[in-house]
Each structure stands twice: as C-alpha cells, then as structure tokens.
C-alpha positions as CSV (number, residue, x, y, z in Angstrom):
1,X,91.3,-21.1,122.9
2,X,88.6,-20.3,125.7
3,X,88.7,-17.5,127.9
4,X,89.4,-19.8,131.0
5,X,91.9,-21.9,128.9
6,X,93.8,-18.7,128.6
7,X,93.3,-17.2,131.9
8,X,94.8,-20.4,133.4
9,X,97.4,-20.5,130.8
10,X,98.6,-17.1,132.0
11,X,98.3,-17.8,135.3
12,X,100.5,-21.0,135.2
13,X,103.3,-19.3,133.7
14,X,103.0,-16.1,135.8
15,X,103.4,-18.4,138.9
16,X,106.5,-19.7,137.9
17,X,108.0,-16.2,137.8
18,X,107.4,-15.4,141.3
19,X,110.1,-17.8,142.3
20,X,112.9,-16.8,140.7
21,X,116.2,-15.9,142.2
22,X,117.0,-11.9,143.2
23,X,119.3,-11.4,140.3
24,X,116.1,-12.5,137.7
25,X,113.9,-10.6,139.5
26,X,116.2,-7.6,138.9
27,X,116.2,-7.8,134.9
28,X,114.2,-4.9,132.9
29,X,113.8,-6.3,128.9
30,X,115.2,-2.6,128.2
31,X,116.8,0.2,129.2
32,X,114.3,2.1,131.7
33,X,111.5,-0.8,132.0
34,X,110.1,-2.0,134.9
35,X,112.2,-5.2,136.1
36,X,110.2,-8.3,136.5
37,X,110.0,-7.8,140.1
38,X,107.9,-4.9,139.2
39,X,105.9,-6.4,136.3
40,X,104.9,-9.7,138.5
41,X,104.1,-6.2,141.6
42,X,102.2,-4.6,138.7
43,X,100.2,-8.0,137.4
44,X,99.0,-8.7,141.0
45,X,97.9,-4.8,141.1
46,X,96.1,-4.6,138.2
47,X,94.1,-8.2,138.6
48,X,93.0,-6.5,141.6
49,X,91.5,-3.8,139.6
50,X,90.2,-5.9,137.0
51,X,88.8,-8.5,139.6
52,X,87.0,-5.4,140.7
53,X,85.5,-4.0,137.5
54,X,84.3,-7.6,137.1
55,X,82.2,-7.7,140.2
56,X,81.1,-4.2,139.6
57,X,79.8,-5.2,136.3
58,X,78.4,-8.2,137.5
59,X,76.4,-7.0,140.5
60,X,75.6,-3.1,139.4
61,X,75.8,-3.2,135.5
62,X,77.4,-0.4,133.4
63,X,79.3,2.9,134.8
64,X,82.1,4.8,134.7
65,X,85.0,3.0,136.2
66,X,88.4,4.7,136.6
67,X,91.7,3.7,135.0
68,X,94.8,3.9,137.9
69,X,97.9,5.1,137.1
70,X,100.5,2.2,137.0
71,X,103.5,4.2,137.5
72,X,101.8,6.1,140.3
73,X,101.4,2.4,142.4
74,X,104.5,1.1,141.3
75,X,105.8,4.0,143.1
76,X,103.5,5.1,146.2
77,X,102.7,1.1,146.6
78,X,106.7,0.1,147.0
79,X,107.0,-2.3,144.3
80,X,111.4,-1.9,145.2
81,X,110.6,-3.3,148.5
82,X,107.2,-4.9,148.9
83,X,106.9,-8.8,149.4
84,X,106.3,-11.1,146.0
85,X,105.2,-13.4,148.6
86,X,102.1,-11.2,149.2
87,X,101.2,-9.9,145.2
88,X,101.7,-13.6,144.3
89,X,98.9,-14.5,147.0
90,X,96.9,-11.5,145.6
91,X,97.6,-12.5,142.4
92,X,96.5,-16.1,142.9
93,X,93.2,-14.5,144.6
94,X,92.1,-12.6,142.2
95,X,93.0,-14.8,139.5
96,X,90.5,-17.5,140.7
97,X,88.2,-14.8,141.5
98,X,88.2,-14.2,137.5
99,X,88.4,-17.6,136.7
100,X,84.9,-18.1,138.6
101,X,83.4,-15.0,137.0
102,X,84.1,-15.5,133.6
103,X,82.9,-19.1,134.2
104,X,79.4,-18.1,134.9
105,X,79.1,-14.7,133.2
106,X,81.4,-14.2,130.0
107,X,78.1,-15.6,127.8
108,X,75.5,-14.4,130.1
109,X,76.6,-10.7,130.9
110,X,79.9,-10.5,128.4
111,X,77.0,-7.8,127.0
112,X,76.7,-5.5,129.6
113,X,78.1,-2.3,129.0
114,X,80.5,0.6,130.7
115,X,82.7,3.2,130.0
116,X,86.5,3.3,131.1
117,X,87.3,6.8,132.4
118,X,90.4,6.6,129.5
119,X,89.5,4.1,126.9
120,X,85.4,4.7,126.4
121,X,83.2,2.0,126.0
122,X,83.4,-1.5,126.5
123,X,81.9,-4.9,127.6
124,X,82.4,-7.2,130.3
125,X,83.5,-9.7,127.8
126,X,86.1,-7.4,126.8
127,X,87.2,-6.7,130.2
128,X,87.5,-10.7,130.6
129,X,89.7,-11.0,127.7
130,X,91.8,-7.8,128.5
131,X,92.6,-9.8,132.0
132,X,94.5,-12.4,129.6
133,X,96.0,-10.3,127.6
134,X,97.3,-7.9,129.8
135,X,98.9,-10.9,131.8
136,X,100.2,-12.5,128.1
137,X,101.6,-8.9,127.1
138,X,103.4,-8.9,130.5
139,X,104.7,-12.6,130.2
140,X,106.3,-11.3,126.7
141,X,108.5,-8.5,128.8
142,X,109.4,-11.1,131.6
143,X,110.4,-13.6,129.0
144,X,112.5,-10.9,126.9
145,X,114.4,-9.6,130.2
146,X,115.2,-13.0,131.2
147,X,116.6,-13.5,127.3
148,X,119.0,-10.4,128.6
C-alpha cells in the first residue's frame, strides 16, 4: 500500500470516531489509558506537529526538531474539556496538509535528513510513514475501547 493510500486510509476511519456519542468518547481500552476522546485530542495534536516537521524538512532541510510531551498537552491543552469539533478540523487540516506533501516530496526529499531531539536520526520518508502509523497504532486503542 502507498503512503497516501494509507494516510487516507487512516484518515477515513479516524473521521468516523469524531462523531461518536459521549458515552464512546468516554471508553479507555485499559485501565489508566487515555479515553478516545483523548486519543482523537492527541491525533489532532500530534499531526500538527508532524505537519510541522514536514514543512520544516521540506523548506529548511535537516535539524534538530524537538519531541513534545503528550501527556504534558493532553493536560495543559484540556483534552477533558476542549471541543472535538475543533481537533477534528485541525485534524482534517493537517491531514491534507500531509497528504499534499508526501505527494510531491516522499520520492524527491524522503532522503533528507534530521535528528529527533529523543529518537536520533531519521528521514523525511520516515517521518511520512510514522504519520500513518502513529494514526493506525491509535485506531487499534479506539477500536479495543470500543470492544469494552
């Protein structure tokens, strides 16, 4: 499967999530997880960051660029409280954002190079294909606390 074939994949299914009903949104797929209202938070969060890298890469080539700390946002940022009307929209943003990138750059700059503050060295093809599975990882807890 191509990178866009599963970037839209992911996307498609993480849409659906945002609509479900309060007592869905409430589920955690164990005991002391994020619920899915905080996964779907946390996916619109961290496409925003990837987006980011992307366009960094893209425009400036390689670099440090800094991990966040997810609990840290999920926290300061709200996630009890804020609207999934408004992640969904950022999610949806920076989704086609990525979508357009890795369109015209996974073969021509997937080389370029940059260290992550926590993980070292990667590519820009690997940050493309972290974006999907990062969102296919997250699909797996939604889908297990909605099993509960």
């Amino acid at each position: 499967m191509s990178i866009i074939d599963r970037l839209e994949q992911t996307r498609d299914e993480t849409l659906q999530y945002f609509g479900l009903g309060e007592d869905q949104l409430a589920r955690a797929y164990g005991p002391d997880k994020w619920s899915v209202r905080y996964i779907l938070h946390h996916l619109a969060d961290a496409e925003s960051v990837m987006y980011e890298r992307v366009r960094r890469l893209v425009s400036e080539g390689g670099g440090v660029l800094w991990g966040f700390d997810q609990d840290a946002w999920a926290r300061e940022l709200d996630y009890g409280t804020m609207s999934l009307t408004l992640s969904k929209e950022i999610y949806l943003a920076c989704r086609a954002g990525v979508i357009y990138r890795a369109e015209r750059n996974y073969e021509s700059h997937g080389h370029v190079q940059w260290n992550h503050s926590r993980t070292g060295l990667r590519t820009l093809k690997d940050e493309f294909d972290k974006v999907a599975a990062h969102n296919a990882k997250h699909l797996d807890q939604i889908r297990l606390a909605l099993r509960a």
